[in-house]
PDB file of N, CA, C, O and CB in Angstrom:
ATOM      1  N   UNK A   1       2.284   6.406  -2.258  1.00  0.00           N
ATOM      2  CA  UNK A   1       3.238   5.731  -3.102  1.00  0.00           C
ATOM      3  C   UNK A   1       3.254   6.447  -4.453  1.00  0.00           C
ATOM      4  O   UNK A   1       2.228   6.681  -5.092  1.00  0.00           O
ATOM      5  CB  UNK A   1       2.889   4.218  -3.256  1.00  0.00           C
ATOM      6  N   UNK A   2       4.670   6.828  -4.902  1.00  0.00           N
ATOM      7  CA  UNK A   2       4.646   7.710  -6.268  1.00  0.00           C
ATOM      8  C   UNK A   2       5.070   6.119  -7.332  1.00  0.00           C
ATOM      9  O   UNK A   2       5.528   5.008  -7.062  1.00  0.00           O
ATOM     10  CB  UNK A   2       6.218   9.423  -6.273  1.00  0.00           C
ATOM     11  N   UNK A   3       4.490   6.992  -8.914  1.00  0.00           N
ATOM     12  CA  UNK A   3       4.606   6.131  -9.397  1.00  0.00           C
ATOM     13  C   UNK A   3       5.845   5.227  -9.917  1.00  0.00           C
ATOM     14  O   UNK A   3       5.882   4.340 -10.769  1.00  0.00           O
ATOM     15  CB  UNK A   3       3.996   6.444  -9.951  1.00  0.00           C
ATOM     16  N   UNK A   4       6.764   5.738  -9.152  1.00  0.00           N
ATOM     17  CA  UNK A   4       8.056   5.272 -10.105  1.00  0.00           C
ATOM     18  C   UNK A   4       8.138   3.735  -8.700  1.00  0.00           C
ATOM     19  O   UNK A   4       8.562   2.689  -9.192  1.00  0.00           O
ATOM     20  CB  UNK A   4       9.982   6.941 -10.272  1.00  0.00           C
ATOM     21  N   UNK A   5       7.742   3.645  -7.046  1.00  0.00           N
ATOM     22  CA  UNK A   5       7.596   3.008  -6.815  1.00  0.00           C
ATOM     23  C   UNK A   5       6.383   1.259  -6.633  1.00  0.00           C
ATOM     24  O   UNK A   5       6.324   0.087  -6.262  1.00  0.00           O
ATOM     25  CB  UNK A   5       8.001   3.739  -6.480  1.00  0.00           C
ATOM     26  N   UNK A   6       5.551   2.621  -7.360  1.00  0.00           N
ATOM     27  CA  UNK A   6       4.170   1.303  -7.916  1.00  0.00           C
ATOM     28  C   UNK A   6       4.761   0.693  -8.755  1.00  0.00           C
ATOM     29  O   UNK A   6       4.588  -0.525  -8.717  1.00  0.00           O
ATOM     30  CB  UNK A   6       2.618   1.752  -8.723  1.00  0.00           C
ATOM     31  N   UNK A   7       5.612   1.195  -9.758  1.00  0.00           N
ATOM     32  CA  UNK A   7       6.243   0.432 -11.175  1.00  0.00           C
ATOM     33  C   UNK A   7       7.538  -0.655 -10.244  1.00  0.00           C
ATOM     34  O   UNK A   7       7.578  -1.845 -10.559  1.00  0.00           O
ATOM     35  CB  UNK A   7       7.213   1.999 -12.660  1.00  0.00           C
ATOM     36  N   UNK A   8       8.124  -0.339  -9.583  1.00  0.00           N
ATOM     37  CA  UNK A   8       9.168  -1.157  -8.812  1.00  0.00           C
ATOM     38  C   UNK A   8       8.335  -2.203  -8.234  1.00  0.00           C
ATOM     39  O   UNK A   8       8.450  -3.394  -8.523  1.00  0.00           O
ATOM     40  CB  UNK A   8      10.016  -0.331  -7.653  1.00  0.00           C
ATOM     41  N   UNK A   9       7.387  -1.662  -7.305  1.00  0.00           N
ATOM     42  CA  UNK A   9       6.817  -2.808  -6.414  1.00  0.00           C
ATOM     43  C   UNK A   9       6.013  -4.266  -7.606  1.00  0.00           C
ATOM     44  O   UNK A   9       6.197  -5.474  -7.461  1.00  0.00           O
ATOM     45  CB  UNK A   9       5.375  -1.858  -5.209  1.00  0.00           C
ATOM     46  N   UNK A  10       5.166  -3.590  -8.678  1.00  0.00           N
ATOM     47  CA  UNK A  10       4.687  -4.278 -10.124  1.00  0.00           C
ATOM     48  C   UNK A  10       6.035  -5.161 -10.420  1.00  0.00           C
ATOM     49  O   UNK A  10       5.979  -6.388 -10.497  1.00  0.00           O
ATOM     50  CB  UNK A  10       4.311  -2.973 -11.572  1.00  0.00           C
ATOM     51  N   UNK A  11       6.811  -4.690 -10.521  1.00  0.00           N
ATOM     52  CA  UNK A  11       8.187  -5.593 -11.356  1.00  0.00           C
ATOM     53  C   UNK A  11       7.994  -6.743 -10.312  1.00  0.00           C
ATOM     54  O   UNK A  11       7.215  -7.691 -10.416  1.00  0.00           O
ATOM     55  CB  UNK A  11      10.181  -4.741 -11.370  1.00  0.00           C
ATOM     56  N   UNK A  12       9.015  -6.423  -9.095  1.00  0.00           N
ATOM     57  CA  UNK A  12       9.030  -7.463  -7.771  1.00  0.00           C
ATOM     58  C   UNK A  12       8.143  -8.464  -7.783  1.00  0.00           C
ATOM     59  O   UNK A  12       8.411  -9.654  -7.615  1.00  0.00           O
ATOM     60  CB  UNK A  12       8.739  -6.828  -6.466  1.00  0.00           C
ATOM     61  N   UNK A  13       6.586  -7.775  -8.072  1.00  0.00           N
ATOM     62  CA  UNK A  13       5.776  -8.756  -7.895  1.00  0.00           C
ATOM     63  C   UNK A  13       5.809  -9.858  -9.110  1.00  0.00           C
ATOM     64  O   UNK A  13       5.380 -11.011  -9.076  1.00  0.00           O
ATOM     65  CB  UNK A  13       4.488  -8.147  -7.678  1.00  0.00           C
ATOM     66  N   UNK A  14       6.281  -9.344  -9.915  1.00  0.00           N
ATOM     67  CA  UNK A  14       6.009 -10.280 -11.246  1.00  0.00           C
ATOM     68  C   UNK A  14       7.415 -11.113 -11.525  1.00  0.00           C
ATOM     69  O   UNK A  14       7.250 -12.024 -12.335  1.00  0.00           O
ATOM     70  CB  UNK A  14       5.588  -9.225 -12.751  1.00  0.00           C
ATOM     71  N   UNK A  15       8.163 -11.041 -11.243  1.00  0.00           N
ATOM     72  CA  UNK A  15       9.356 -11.690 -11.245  1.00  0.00           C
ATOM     73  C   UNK A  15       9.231 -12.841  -9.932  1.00  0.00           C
ATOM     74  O   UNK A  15       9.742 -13.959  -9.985  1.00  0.00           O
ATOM     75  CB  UNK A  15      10.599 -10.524 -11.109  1.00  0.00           C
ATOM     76  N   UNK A  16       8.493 -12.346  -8.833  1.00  0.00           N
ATOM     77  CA  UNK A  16       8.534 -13.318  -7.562  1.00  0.00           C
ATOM     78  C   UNK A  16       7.351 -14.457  -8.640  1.00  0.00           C
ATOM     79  O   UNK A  16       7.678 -15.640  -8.543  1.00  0.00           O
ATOM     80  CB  UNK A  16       7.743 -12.403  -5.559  1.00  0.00           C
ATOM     81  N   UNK A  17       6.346 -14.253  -9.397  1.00  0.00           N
ATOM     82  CA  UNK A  17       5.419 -14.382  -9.586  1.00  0.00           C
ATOM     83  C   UNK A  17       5.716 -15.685 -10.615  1.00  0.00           C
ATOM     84  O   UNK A  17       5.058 -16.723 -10.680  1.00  0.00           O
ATOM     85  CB  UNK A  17       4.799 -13.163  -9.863  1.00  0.00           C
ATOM     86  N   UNK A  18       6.679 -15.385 -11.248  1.00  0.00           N
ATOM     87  CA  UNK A  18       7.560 -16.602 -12.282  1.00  0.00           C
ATOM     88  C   UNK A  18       8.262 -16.803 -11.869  1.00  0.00           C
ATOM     89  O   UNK A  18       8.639 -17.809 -12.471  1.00  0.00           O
ATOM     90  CB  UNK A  18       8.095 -16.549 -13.487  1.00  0.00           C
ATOM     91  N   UNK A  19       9.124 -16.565 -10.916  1.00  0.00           N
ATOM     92  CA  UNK A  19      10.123 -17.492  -9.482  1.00  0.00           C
ATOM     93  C   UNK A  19       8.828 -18.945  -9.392  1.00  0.00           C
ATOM     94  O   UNK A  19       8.487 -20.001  -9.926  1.00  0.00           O
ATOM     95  CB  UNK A  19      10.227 -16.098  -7.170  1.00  0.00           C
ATOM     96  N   UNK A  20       8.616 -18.285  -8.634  1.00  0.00           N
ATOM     97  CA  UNK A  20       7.064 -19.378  -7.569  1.00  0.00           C
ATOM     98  C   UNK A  20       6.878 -19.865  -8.908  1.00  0.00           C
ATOM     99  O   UNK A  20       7.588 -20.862  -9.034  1.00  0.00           O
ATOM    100  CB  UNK A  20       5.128 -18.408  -6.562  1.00  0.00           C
ATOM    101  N   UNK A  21       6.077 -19.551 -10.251  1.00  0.00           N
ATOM    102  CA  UNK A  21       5.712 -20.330 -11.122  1.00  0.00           C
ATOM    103  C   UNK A  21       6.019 -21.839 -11.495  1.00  0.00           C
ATOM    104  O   UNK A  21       5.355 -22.875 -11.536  1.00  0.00           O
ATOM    105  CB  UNK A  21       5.935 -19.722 -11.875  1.00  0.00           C
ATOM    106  N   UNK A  22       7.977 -21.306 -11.873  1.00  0.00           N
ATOM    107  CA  UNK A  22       9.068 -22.094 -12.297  1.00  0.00           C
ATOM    108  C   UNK A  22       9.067 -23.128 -11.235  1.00  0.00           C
ATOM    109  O   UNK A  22       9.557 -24.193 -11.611  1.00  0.00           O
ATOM    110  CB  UNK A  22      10.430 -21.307 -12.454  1.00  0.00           C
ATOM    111  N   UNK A  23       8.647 -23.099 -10.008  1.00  0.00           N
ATOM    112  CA  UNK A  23       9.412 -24.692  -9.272  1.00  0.00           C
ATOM    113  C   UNK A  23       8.098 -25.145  -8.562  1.00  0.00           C
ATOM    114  O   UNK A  23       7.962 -25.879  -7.582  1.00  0.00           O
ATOM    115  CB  UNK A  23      11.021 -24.471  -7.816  1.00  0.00           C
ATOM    116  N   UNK A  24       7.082 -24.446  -9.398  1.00  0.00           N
ATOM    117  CA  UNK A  24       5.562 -25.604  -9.062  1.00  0.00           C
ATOM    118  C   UNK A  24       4.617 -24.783  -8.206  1.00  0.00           C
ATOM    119  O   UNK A  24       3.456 -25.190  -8.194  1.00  0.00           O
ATOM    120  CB  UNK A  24       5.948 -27.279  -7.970  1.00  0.00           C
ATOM    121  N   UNK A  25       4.957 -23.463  -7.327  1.00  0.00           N
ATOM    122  CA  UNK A  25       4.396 -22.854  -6.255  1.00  0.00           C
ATOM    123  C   UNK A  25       3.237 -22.626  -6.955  1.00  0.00           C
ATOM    124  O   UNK A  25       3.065 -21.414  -6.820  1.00  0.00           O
ATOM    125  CB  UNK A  25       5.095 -21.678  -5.606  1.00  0.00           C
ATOM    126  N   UNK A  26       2.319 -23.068  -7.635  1.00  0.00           N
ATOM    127  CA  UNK A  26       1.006 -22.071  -8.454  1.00  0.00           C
ATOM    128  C   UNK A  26       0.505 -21.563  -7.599  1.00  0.00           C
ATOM    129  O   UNK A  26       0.082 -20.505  -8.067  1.00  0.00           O
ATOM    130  CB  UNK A  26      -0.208 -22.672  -9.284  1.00  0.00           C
ATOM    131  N   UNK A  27       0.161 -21.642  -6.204  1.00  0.00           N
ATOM    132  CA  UNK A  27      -0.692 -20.926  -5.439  1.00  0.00           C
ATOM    133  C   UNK A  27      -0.015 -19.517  -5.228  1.00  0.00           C
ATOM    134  O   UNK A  27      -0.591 -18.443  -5.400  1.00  0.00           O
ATOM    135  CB  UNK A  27      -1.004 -21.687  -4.137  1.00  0.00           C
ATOM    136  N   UNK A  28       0.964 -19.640  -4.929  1.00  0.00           N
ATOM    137  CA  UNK A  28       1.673 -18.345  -4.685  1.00  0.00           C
ATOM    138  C   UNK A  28       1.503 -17.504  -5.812  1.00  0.00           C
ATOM    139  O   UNK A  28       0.954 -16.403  -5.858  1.00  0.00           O
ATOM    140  CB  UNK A  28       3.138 -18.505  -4.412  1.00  0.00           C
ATOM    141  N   UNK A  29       2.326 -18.503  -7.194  1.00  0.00           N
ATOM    142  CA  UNK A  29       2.467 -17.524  -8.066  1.00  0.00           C
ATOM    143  C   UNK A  29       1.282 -16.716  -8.408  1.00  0.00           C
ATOM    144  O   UNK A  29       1.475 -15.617  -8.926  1.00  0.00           O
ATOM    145  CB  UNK A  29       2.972 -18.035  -9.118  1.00  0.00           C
ATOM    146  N   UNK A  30      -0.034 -17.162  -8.161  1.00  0.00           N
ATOM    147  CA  UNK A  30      -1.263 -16.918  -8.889  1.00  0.00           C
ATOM    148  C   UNK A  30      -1.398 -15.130  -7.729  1.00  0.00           C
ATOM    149  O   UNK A  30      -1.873 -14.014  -7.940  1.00  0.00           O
ATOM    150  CB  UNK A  30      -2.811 -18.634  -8.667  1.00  0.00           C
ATOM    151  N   UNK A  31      -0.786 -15.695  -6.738  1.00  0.00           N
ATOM    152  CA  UNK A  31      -0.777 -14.090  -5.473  1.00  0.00           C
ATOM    153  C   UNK A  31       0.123 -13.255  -6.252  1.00  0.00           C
ATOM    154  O   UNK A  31      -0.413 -12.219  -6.645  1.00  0.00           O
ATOM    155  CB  UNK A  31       0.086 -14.297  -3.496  1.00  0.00           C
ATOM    156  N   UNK A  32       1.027 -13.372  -6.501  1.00  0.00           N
ATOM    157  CA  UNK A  32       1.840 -12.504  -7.072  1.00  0.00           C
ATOM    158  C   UNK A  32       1.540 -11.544  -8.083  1.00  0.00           C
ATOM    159  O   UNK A  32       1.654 -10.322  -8.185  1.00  0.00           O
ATOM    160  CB  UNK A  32       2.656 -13.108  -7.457  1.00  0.00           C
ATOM    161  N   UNK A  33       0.953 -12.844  -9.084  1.00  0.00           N
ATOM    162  CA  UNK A  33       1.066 -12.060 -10.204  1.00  0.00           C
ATOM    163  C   UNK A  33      -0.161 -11.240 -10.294  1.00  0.00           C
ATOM    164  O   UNK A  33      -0.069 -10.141 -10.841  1.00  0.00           O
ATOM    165  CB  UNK A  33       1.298 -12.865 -11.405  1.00  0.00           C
ATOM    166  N   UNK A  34      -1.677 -11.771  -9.668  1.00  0.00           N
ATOM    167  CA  UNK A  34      -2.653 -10.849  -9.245  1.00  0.00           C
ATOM    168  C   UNK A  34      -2.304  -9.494  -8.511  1.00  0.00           C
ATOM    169  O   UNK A  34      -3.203  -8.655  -8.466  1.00  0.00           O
ATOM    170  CB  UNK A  34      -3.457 -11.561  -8.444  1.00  0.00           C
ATOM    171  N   UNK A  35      -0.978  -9.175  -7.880  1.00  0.00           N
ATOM    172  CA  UNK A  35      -0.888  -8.228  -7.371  1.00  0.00           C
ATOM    173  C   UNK A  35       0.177  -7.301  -8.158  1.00  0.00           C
ATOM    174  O   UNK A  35       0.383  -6.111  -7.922  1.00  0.00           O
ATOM    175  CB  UNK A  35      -0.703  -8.549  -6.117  1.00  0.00           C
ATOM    176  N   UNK A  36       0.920  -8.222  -9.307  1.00  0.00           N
ATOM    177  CA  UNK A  36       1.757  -6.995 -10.197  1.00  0.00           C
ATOM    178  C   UNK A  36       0.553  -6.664 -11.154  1.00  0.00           C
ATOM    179  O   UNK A  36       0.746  -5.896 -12.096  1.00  0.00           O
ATOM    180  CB  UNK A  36       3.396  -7.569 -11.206  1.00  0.00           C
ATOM    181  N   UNK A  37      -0.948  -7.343 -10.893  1.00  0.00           N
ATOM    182  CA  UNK A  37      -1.282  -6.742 -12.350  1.00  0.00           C
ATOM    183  C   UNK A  37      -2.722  -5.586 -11.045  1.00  0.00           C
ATOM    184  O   UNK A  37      -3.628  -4.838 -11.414  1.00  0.00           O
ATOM    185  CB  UNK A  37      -2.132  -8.501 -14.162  1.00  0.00           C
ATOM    186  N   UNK A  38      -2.431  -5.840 -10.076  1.00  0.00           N
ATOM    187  CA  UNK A  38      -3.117  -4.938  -9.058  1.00  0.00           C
ATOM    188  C   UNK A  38      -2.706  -3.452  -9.170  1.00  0.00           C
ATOM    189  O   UNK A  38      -3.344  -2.404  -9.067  1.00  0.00           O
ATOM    190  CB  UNK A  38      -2.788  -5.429  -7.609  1.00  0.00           C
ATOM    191  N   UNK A  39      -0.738  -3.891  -9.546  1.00  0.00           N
ATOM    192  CA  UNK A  39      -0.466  -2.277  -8.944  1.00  0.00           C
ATOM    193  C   UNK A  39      -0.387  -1.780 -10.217  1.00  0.00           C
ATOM    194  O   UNK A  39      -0.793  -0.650 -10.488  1.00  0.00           O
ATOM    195  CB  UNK A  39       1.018  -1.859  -7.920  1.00  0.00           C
ATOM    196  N   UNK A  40       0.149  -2.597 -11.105  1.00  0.00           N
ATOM    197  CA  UNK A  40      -0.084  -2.231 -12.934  1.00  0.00           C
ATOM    198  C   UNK A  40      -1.508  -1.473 -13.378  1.00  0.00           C
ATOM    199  O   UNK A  40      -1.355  -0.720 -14.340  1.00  0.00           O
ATOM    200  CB  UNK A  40      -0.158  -3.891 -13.934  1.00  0.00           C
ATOM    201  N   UNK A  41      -2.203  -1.509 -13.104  1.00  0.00           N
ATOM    202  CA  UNK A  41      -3.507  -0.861 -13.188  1.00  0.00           C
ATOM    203  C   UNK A  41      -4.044   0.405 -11.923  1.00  0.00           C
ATOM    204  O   UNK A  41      -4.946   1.237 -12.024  1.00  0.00           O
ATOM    205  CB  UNK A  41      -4.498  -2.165 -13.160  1.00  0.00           C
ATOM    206  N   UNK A  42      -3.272   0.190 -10.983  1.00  0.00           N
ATOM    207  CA  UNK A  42      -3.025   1.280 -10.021  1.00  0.00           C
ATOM    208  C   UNK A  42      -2.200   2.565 -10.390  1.00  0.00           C
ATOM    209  O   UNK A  42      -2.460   3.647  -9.864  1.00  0.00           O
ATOM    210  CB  UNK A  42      -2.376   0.688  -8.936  1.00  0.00           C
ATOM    211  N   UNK A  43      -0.956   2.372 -11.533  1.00  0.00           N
ATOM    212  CA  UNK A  43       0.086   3.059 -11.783  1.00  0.00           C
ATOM    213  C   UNK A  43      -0.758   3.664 -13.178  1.00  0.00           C
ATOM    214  O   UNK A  43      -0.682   4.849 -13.504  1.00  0.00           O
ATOM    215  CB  UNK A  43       1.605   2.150 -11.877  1.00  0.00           C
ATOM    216  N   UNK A  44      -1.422   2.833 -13.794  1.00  0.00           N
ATOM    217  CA  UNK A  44      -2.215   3.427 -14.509  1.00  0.00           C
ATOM    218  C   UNK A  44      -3.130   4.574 -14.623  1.00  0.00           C
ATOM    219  O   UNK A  44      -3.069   5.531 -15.395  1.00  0.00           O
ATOM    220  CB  UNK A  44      -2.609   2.816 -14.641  1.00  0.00           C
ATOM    221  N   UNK A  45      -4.186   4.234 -13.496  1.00  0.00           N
ATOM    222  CA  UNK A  45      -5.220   5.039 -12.964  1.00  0.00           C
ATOM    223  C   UNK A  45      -4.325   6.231 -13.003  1.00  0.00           C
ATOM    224  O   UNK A  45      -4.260   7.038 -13.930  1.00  0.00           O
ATOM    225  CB  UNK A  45      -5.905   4.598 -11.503  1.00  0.00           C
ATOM    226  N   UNK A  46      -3.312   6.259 -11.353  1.00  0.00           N
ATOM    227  CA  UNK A  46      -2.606   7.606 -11.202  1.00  0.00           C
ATOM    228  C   UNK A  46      -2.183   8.315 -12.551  1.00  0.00           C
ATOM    229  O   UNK A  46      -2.487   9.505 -12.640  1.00  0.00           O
ATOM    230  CB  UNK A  46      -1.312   7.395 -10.348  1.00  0.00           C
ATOM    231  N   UNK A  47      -1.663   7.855 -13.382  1.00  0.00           N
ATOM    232  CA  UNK A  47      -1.178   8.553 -14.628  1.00  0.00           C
ATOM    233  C   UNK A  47      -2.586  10.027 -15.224  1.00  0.00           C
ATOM    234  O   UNK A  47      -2.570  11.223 -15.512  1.00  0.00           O
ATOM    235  CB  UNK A  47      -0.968   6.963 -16.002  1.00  0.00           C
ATOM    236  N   UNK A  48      -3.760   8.712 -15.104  1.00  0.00           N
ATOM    237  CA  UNK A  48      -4.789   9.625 -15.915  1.00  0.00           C
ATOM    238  C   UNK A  48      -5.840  10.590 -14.664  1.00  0.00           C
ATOM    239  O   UNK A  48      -6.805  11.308 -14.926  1.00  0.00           O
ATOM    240  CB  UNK A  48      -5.928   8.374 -17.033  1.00  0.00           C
ATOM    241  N   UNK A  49      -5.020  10.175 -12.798  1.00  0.00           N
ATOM    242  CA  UNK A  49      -5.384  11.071 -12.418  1.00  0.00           C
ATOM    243  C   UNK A  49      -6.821  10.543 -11.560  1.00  0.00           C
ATOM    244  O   UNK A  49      -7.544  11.172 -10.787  1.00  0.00           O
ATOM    245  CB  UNK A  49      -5.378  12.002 -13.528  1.00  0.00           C
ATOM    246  N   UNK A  50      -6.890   9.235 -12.009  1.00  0.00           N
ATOM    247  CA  UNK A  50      -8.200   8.453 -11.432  1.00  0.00           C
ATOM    248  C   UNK A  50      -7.673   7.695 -10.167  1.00  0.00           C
ATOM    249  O   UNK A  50      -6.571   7.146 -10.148  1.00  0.00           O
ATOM    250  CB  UNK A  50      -8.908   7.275 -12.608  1.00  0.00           C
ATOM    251  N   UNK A  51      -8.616   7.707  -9.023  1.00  0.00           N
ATOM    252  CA  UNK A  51      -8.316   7.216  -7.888  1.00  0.00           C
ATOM    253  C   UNK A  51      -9.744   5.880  -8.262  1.00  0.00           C
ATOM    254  O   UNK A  51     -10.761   6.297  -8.817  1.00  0.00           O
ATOM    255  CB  UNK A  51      -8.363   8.539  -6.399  1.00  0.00           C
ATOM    256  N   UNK A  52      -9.672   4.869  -8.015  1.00  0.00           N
ATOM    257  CA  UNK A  52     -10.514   3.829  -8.538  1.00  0.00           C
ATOM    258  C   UNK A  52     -10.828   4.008  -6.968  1.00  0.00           C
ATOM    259  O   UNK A  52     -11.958   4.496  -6.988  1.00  0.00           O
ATOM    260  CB  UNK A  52      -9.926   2.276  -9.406  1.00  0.00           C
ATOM    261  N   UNK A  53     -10.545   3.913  -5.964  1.00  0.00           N
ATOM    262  CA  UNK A  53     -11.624   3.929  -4.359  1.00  0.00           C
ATOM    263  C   UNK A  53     -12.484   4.278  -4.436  1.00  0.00           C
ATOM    264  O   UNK A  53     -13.488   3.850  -3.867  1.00  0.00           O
ATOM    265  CB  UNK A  53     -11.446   4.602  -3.194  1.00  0.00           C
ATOM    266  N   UNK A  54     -12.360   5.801  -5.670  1.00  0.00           N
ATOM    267  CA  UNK A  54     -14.025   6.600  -5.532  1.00  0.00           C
ATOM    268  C   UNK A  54     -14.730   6.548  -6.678  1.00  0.00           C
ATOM    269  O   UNK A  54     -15.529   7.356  -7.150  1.00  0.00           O
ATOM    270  CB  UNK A  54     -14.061   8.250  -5.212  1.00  0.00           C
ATOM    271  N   UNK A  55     -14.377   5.592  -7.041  1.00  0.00           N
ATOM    272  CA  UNK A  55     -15.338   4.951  -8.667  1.00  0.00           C
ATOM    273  C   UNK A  55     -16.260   4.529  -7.768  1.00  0.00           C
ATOM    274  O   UNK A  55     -15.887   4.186  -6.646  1.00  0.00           O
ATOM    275  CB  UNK A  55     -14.649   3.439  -9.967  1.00  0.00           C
ATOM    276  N   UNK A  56     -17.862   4.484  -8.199  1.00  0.00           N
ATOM    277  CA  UNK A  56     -18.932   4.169  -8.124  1.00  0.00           C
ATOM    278  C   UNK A  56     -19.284   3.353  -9.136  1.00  0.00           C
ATOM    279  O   UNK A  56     -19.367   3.807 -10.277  1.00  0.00           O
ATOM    280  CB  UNK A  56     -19.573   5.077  -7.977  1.00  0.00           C
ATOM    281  N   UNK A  57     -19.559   1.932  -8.840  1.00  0.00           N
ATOM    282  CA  UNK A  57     -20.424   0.456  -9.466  1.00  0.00           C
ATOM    283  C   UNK A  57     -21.701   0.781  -9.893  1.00  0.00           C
ATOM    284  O   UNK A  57     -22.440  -0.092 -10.351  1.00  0.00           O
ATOM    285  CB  UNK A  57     -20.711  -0.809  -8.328  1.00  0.00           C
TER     286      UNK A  57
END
């Protein structure tokens, strides 16, 4: 996935994320928005070139 579609898929998620919010879904929304801020920090990494799989804890 290049980054101009991590940034698309991030949006989607965050707009579904305050959809679901707005009419009570919190469970959902709380999926959503954990996953626009999943790929938001994914689109990140790639920028500086870091693959976080092979980060060591």
């Amino acid at each position: 996935m290049d980054n101009n579609e991590i940034k698309t898929l991030s949006n989607y998620r965050l707009e579904e994320a305050i959809a679901l919010y707005n009419i009570s879904k919190y469970k959902g929304s709380s999926n959503r928005a954990y996953y626009a801020i999943f790929h938001s920090i994914k689109a990140i990494l790639a920028l500086e070139a870091t693959d976080f799989k092979n980060i060591l804890l």
